[in-house]
Backbone as XML, in Angstrom:
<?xml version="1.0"?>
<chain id="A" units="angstrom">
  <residue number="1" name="UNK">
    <atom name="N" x="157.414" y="-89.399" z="123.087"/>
    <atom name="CA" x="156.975" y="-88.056" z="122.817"/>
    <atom name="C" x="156.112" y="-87.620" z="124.006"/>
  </residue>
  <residue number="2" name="UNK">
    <atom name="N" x="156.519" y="-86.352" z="124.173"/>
    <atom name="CA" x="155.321" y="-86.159" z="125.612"/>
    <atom name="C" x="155.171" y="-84.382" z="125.643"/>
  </residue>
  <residue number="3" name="UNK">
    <atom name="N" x="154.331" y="-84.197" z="126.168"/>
    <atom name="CA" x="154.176" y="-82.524" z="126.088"/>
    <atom name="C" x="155.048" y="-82.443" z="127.988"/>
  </residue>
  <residue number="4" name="UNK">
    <atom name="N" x="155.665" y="-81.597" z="127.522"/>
    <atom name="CA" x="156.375" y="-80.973" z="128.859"/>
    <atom name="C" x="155.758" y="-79.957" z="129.804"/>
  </residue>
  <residue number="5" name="UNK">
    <atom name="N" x="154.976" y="-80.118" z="130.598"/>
    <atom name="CA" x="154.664" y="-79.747" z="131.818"/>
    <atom name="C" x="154.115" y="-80.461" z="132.544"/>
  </residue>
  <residue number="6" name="UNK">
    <atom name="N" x="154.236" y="-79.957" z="133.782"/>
    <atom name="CA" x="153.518" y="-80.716" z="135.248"/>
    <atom name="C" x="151.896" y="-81.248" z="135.059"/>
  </residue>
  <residue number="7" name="UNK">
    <atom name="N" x="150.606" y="-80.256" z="134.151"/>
    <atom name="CA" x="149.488" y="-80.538" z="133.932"/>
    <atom name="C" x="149.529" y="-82.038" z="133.191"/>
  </residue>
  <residue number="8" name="UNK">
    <atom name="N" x="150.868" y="-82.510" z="132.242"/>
    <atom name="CA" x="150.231" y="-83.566" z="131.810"/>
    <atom name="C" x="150.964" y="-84.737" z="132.233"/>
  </residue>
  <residue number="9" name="UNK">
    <atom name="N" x="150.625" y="-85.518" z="132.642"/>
    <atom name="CA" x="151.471" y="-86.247" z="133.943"/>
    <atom name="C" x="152.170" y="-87.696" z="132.281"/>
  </residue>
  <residue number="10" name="UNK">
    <atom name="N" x="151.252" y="-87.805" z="131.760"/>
    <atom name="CA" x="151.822" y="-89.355" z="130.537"/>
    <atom name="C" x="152.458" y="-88.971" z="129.578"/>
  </residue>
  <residue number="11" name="UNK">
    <atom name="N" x="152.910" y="-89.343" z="128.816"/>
    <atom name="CA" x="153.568" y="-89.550" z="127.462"/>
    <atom name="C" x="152.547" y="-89.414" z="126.278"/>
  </residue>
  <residue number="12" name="UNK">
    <atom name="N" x="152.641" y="-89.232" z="125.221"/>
    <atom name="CA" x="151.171" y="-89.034" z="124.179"/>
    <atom name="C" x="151.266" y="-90.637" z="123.407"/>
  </residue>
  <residue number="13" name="UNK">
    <atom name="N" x="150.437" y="-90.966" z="123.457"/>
    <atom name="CA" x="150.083" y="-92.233" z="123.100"/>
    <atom name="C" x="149.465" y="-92.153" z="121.647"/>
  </residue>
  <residue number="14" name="UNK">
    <atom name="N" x="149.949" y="-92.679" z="120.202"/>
    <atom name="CA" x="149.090" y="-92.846" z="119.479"/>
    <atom name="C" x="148.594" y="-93.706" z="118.891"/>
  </residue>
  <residue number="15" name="UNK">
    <atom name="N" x="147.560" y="-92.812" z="117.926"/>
    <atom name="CA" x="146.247" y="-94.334" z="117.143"/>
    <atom name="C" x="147.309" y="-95.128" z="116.084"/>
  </residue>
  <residue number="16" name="UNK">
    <atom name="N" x="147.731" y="-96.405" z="116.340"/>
    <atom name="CA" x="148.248" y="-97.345" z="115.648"/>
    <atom name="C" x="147.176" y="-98.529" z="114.641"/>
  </residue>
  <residue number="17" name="UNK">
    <atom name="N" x="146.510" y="-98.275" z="115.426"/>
    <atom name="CA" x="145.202" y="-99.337" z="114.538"/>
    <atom name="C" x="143.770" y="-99.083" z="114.996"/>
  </residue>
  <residue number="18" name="UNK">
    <atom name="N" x="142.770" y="-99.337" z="114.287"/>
    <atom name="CA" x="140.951" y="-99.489" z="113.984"/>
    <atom name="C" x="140.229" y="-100.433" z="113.643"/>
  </residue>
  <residue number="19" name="UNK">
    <atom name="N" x="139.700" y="-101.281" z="114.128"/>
    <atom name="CA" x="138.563" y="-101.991" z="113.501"/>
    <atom name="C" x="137.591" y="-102.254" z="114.259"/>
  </residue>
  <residue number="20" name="UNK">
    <atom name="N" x="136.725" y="-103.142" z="113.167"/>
    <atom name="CA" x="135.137" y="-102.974" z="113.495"/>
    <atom name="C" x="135.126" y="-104.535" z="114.111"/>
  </residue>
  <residue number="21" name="UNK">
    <atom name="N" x="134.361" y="-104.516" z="114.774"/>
    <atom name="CA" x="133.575" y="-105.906" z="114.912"/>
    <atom name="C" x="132.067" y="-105.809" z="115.431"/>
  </residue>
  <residue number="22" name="UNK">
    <atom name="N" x="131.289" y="-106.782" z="114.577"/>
    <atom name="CA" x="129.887" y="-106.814" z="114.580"/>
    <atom name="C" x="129.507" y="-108.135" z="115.606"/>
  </residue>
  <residue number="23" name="UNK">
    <atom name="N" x="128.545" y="-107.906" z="116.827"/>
    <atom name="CA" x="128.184" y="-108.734" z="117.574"/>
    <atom name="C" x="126.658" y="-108.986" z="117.265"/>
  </residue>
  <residue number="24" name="UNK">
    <atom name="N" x="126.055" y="-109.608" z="117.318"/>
    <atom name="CA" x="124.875" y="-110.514" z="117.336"/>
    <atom name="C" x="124.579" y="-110.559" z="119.203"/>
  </residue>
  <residue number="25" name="UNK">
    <atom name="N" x="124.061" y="-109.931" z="119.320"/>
    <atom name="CA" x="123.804" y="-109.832" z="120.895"/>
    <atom name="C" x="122.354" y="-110.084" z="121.118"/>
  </residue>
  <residue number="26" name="UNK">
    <atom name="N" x="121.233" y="-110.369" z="120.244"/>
    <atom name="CA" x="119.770" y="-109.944" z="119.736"/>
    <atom name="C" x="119.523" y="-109.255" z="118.946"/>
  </residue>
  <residue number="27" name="UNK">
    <atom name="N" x="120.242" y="-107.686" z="118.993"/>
    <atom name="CA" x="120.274" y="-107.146" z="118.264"/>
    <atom name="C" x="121.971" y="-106.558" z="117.228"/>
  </residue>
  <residue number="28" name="UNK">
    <atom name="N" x="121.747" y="-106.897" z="116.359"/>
    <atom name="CA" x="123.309" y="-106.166" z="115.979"/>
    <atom name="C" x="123.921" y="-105.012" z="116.465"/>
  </residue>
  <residue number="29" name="UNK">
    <atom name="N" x="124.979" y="-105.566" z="116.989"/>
    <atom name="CA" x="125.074" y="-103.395" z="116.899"/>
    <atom name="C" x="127.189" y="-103.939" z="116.595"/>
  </residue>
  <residue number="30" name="UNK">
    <atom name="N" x="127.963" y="-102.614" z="116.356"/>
    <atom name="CA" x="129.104" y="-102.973" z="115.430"/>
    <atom name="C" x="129.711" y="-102.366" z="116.642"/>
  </residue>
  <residue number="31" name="UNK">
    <atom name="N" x="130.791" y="-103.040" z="117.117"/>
    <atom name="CA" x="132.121" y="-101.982" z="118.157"/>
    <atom name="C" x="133.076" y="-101.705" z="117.256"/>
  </residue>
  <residue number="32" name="UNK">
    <atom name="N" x="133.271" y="-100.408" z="117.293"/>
    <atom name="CA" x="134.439" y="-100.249" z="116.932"/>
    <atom name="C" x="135.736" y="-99.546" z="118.028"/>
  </residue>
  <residue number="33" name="UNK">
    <atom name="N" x="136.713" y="-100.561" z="117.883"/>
    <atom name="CA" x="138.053" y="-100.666" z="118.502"/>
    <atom name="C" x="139.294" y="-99.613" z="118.048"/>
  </residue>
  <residue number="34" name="UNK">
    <atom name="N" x="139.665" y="-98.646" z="118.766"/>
    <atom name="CA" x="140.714" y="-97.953" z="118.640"/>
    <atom name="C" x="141.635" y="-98.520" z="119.504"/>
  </residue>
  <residue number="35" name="UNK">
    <atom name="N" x="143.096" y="-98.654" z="118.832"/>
    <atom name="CA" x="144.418" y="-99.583" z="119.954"/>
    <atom name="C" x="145.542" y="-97.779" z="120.040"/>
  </residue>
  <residue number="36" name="UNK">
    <atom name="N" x="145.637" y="-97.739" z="120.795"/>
    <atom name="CA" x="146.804" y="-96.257" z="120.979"/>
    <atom name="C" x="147.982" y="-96.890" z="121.592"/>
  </residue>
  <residue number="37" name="UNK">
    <atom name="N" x="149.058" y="-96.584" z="121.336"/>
    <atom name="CA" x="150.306" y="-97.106" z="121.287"/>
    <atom name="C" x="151.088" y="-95.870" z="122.337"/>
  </residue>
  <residue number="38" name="UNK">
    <atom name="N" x="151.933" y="-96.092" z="123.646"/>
    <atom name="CA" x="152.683" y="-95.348" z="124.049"/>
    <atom name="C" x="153.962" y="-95.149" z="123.237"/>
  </residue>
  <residue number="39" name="UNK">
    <atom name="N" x="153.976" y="-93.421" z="122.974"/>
    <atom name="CA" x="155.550" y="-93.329" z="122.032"/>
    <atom name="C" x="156.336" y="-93.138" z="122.901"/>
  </residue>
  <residue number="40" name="UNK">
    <atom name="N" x="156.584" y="-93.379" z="124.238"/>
    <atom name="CA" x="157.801" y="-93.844" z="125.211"/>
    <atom name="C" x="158.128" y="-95.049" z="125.152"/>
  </residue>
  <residue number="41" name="UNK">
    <atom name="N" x="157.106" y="-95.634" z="125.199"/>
    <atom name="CA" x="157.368" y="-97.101" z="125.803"/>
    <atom name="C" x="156.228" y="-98.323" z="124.824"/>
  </residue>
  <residue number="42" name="UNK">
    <atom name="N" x="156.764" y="-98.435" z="123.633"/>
    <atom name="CA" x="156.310" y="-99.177" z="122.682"/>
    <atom name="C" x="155.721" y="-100.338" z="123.007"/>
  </residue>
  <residue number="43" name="UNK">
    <atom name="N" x="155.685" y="-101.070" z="123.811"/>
    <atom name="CA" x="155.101" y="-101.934" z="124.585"/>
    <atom name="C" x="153.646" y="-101.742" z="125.190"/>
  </residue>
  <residue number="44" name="UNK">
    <atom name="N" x="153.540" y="-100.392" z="125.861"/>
    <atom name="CA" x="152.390" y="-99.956" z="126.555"/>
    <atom name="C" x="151.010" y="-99.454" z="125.517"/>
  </residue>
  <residue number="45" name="UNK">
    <atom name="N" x="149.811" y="-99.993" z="125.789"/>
    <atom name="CA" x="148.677" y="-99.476" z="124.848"/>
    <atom name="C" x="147.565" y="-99.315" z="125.534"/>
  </residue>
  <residue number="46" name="UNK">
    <atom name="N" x="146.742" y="-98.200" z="125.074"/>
    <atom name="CA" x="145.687" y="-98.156" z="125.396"/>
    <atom name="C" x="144.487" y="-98.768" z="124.383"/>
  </residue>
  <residue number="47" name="UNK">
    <atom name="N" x="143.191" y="-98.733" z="124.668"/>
    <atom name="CA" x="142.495" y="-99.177" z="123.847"/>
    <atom name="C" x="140.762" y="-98.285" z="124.141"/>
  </residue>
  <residue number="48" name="UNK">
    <atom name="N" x="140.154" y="-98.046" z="122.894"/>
    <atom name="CA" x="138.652" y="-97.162" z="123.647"/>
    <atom name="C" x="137.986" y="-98.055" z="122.422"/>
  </residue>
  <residue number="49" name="UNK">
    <atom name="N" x="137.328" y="-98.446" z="122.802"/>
    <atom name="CA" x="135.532" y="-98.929" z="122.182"/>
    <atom name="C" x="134.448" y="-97.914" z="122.468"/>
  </residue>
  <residue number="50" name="UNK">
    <atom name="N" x="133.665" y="-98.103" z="121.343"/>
    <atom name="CA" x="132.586" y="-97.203" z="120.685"/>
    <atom name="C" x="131.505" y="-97.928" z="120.211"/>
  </residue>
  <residue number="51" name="UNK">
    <atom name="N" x="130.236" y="-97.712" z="120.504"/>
    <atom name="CA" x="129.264" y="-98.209" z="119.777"/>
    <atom name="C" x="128.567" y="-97.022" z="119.399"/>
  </residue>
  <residue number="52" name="UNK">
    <atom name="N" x="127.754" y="-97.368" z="118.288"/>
    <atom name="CA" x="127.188" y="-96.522" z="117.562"/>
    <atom name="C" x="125.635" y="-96.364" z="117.905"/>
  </residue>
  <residue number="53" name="UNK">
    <atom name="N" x="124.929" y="-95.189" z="118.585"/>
    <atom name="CA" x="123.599" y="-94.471" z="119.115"/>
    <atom name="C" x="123.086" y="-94.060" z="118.436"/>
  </residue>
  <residue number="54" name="UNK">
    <atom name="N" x="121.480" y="-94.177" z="118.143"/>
    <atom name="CA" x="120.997" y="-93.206" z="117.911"/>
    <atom name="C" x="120.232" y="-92.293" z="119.015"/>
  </residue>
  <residue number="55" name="UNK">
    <atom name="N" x="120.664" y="-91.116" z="118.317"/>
    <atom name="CA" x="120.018" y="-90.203" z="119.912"/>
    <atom name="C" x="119.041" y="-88.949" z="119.060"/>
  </residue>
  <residue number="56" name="UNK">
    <atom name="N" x="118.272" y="-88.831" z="120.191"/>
    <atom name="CA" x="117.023" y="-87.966" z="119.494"/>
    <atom name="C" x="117.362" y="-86.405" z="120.093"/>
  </residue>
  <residue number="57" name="UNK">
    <atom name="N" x="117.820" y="-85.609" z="119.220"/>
    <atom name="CA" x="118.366" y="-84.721" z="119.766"/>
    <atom name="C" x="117.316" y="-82.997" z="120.138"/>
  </residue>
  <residue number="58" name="UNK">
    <atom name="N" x="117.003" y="-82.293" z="120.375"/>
    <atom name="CA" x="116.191" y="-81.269" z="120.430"/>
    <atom name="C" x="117.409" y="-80.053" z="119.981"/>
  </residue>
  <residue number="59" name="UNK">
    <atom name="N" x="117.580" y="-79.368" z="119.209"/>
    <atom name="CA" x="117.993" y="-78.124" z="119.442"/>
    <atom name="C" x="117.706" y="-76.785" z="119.821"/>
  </residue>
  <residue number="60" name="UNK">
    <atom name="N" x="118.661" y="-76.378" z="120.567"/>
    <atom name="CA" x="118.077" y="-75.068" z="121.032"/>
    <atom name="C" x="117.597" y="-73.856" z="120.057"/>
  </residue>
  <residue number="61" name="UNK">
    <atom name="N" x="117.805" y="-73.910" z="118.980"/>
    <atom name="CA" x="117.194" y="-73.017" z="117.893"/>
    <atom name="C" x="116.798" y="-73.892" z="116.884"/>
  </residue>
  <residue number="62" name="UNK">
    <atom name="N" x="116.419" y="-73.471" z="115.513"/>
    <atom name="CA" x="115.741" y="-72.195" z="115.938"/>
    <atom name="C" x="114.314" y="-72.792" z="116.558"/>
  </residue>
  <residue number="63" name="UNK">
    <atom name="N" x="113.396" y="-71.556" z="117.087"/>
    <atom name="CA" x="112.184" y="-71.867" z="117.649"/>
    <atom name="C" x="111.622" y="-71.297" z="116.631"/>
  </residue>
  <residue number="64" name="UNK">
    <atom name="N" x="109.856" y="-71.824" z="117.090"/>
    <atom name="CA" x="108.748" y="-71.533" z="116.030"/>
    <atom name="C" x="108.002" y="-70.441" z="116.905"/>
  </residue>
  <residue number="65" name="UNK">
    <atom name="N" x="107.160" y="-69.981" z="116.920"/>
    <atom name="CA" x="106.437" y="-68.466" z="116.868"/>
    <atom name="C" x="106.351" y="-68.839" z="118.514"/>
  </residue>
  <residue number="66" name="UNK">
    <atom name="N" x="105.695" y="-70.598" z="118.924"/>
    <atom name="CA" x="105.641" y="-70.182" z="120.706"/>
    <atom name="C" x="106.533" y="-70.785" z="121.287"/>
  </residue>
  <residue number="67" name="UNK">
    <atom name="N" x="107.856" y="-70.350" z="120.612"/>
    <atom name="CA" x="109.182" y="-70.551" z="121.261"/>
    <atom name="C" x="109.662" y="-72.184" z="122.019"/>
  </residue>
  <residue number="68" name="UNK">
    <atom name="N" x="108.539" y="-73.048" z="120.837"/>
    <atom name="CA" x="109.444" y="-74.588" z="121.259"/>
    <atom name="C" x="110.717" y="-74.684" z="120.194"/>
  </residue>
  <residue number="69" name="UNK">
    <atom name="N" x="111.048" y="-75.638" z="120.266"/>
    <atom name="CA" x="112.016" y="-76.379" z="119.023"/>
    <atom name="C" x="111.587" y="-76.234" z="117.746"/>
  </residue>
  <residue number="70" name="UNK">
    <atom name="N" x="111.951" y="-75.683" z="116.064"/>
    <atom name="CA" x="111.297" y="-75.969" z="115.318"/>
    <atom name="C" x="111.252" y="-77.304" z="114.768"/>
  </residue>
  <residue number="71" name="UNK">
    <atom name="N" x="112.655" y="-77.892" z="115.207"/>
    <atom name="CA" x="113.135" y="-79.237" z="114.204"/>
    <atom name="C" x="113.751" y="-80.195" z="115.597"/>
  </residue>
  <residue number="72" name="UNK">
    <atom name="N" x="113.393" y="-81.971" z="115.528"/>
    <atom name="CA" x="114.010" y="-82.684" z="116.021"/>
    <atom name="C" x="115.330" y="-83.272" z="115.154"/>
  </residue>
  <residue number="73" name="UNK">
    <atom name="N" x="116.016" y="-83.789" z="115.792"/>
    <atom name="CA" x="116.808" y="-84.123" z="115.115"/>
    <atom name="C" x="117.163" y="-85.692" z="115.682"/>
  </residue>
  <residue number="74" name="UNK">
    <atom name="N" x="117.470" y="-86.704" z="114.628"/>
    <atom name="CA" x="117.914" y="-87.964" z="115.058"/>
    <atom name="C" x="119.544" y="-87.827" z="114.757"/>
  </residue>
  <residue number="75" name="UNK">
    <atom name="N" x="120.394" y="-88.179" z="115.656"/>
    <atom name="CA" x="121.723" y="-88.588" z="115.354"/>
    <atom name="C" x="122.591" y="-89.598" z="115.102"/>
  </residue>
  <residue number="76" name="UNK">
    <atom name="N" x="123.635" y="-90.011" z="114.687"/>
    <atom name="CA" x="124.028" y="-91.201" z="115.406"/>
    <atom name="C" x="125.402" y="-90.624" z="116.027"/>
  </residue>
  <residue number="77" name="UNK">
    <atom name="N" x="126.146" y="-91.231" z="117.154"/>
    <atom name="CA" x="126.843" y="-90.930" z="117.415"/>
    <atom name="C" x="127.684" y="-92.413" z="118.363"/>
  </residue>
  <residue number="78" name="UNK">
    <atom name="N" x="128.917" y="-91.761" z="118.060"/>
    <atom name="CA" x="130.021" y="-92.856" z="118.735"/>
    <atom name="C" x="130.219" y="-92.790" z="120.398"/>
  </residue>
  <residue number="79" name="UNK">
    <atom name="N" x="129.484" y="-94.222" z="121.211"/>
    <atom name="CA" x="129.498" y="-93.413" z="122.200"/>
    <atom name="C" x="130.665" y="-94.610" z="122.899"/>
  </residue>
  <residue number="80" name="UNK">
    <atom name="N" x="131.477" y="-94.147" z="123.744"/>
    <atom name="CA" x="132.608" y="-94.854" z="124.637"/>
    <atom name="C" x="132.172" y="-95.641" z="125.517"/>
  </residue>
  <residue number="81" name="UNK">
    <atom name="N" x="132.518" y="-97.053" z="125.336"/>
    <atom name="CA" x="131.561" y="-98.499" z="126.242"/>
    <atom name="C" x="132.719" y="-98.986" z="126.927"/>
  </residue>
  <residue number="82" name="UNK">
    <atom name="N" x="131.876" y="-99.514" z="127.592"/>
    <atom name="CA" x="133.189" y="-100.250" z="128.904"/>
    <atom name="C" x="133.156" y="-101.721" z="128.969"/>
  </residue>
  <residue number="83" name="UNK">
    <atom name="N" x="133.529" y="-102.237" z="128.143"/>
    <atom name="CA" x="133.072" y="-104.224" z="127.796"/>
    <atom name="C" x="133.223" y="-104.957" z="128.870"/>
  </residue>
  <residue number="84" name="UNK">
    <atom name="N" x="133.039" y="-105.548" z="130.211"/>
    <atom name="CA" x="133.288" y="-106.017" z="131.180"/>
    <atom name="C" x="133.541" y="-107.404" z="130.663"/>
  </residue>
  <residue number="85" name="UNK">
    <atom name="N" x="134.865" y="-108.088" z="131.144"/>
    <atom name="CA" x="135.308" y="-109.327" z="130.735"/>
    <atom name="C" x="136.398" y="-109.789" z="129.916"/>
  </residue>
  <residue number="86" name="UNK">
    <atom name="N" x="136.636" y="-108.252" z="129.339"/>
    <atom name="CA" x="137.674" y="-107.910" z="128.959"/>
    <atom name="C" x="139.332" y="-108.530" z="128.785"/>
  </residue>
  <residue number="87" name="UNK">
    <atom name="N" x="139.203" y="-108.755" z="130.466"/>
    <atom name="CA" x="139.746" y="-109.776" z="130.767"/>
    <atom name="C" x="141.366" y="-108.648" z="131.134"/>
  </residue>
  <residue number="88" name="UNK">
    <atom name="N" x="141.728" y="-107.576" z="130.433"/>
    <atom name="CA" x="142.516" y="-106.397" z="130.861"/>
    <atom name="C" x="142.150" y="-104.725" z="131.008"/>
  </residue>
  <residue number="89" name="UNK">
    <atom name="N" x="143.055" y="-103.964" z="131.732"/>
    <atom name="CA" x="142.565" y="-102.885" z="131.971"/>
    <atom name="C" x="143.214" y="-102.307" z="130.719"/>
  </residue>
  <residue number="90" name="UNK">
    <atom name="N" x="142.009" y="-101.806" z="129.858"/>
    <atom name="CA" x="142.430" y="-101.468" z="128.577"/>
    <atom name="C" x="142.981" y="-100.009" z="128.469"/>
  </residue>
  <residue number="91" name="UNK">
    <atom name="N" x="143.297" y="-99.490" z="129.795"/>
    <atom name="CA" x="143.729" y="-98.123" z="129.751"/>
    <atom name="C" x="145.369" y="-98.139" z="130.295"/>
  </residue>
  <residue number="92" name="UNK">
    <atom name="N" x="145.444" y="-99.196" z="130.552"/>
    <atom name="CA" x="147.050" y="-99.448" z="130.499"/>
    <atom name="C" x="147.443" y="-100.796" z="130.439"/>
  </residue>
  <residue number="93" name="UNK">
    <atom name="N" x="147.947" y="-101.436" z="128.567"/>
    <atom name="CA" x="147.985" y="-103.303" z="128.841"/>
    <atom name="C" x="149.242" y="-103.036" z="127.979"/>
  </residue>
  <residue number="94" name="UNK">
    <atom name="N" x="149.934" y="-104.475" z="128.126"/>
    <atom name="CA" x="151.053" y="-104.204" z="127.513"/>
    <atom name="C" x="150.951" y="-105.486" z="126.771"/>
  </residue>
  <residue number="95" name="UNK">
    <atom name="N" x="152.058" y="-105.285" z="125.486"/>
    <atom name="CA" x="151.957" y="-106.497" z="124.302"/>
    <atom name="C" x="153.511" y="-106.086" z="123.428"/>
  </residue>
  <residue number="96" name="UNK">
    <atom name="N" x="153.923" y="-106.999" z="123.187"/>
    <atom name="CA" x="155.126" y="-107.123" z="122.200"/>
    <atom name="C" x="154.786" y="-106.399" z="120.514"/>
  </residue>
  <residue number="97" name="UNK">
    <atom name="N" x="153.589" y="-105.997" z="120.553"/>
    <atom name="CA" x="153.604" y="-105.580" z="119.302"/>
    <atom name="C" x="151.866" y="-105.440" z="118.992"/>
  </residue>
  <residue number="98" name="UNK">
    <atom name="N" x="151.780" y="-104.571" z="117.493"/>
    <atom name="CA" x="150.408" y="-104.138" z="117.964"/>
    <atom name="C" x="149.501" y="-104.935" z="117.295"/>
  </residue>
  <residue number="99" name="UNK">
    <atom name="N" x="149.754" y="-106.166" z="116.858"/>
    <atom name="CA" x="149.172" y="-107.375" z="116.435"/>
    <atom name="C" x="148.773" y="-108.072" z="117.637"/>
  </residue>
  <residue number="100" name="UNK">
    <atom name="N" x="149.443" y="-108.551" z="118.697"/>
    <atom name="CA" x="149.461" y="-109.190" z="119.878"/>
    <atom name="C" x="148.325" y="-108.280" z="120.436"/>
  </residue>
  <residue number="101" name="UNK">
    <atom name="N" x="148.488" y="-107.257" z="120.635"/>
    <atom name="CA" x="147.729" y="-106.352" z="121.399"/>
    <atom name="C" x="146.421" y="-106.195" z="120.890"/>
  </residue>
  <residue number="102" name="UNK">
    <atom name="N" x="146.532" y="-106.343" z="119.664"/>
    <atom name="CA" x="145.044" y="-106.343" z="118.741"/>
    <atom name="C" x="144.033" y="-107.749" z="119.238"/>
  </residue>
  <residue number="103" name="UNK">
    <atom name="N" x="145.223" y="-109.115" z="119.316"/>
    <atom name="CA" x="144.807" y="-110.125" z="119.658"/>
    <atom name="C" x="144.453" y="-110.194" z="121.080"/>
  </residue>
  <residue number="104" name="UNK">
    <atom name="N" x="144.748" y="-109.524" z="122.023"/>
    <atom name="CA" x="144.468" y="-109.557" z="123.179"/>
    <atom name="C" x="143.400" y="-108.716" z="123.443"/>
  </residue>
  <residue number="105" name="UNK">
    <atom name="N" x="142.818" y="-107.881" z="122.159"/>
    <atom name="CA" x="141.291" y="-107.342" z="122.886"/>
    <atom name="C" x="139.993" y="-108.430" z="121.956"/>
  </residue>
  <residue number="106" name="UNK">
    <atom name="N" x="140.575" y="-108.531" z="120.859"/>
    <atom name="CA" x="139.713" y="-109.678" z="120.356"/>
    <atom name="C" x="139.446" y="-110.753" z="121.432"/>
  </residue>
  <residue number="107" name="UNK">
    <atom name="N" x="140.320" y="-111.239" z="122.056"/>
    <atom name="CA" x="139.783" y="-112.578" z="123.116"/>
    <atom name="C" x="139.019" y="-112.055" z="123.898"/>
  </residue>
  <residue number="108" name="UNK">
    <atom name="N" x="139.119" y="-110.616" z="124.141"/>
    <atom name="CA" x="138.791" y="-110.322" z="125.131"/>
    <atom name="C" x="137.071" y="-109.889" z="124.967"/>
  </residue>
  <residue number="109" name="UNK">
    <atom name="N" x="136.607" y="-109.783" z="123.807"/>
    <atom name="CA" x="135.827" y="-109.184" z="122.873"/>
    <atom name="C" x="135.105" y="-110.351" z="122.809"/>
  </residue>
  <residue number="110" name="UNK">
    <atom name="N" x="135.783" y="-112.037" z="122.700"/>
    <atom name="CA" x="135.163" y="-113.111" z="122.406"/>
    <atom name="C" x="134.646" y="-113.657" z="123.724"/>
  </residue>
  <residue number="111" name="UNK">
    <atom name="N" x="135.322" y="-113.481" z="124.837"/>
    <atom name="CA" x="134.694" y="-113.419" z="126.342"/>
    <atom name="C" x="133.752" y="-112.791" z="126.557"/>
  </residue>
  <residue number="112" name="UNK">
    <atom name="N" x="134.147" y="-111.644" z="126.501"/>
    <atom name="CA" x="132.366" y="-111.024" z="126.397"/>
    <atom name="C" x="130.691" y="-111.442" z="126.131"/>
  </residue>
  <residue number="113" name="UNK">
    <atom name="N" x="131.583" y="-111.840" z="124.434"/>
    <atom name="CA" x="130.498" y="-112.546" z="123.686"/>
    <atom name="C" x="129.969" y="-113.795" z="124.275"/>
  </residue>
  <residue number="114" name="UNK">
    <atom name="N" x="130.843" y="-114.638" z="124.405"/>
    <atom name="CA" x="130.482" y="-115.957" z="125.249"/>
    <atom name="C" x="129.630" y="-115.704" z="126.457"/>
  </residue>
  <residue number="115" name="UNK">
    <atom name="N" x="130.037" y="-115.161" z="127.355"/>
    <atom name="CA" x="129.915" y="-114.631" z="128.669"/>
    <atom name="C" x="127.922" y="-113.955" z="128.659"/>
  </residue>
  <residue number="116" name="UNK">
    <atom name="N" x="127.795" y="-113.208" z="127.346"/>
    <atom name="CA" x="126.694" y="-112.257" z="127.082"/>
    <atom name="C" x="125.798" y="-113.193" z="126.324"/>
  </residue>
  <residue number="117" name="UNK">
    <atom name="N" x="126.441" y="-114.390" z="125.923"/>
    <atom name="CA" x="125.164" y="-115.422" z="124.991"/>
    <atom name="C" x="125.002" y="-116.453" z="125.654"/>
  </residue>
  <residue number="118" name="UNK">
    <atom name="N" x="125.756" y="-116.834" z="126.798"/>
    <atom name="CA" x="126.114" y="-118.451" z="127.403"/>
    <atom name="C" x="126.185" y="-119.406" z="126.372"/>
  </residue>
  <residue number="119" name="UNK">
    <atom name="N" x="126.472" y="-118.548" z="125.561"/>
    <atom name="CA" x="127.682" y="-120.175" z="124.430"/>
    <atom name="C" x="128.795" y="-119.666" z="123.907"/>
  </residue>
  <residue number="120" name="UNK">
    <atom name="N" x="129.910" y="-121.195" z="124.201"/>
    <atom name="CA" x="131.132" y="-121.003" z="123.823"/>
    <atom name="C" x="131.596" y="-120.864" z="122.046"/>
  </residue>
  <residue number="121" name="UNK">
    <atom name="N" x="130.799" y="-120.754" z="121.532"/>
    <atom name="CA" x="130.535" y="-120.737" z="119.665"/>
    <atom name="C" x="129.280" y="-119.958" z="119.341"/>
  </residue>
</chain>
């Protein structure tokens, strides 16, 4: 499937699978894993990780009488991480199927981990 013009140079890739995984790094924090599937070429996947922020947000309205912020706001939000160790370029990997492919960011997820605790368990 692909949108037809010159602006979009790929094929549309979609969300085939989601999950979470929780790391123990010092502090917990949960990735969550999106796998996108090329609908040309069933083989080809992408993959985006997310961790979850809290961010202290200011809004621009409304203001109070001497025109600061009236209200802060805390958020959380999903923000796009780049896991080094990965071990593939998760913006173009290929796998026989989207189990394999699932399994190939988990190792890659468990490298990390190893790599970020200096232990192999």
């Amino acid at each position: 499937m692909r949108i037809r013009h010159r602006a979009v140079p790929n094929p549309i890739y979609e969300l085939v699978k989601t999950f979470l995984v929780d790391l123990d790094l010092g502090e917990t924090i949960t990735v969550t894993v999106q796998l996108y599937r090329n609908t040309e070429q069933p083989t080809t996947y992408r993959a985006r990780l997310f961790e979850k922020e809290l961010f202290r947000l200011t809004p621009t309205f409304p203001r109070d009488t001497k025109n600061r912020p009236k209200d802060l706001t805390d958020d959380n939000l999903n923000v796009e991480r780049h896991i080094p160790f990965l071990g593939v370029d998760y913006d173009n990997f290929t796998a026989k199927s989207i189990k394999q492919a699932q399994q190939i960011l988990i190792e890659g997820i468990r490298r990390f981990v190893v790599h970020s605790t200096g232990k192999p368990q």
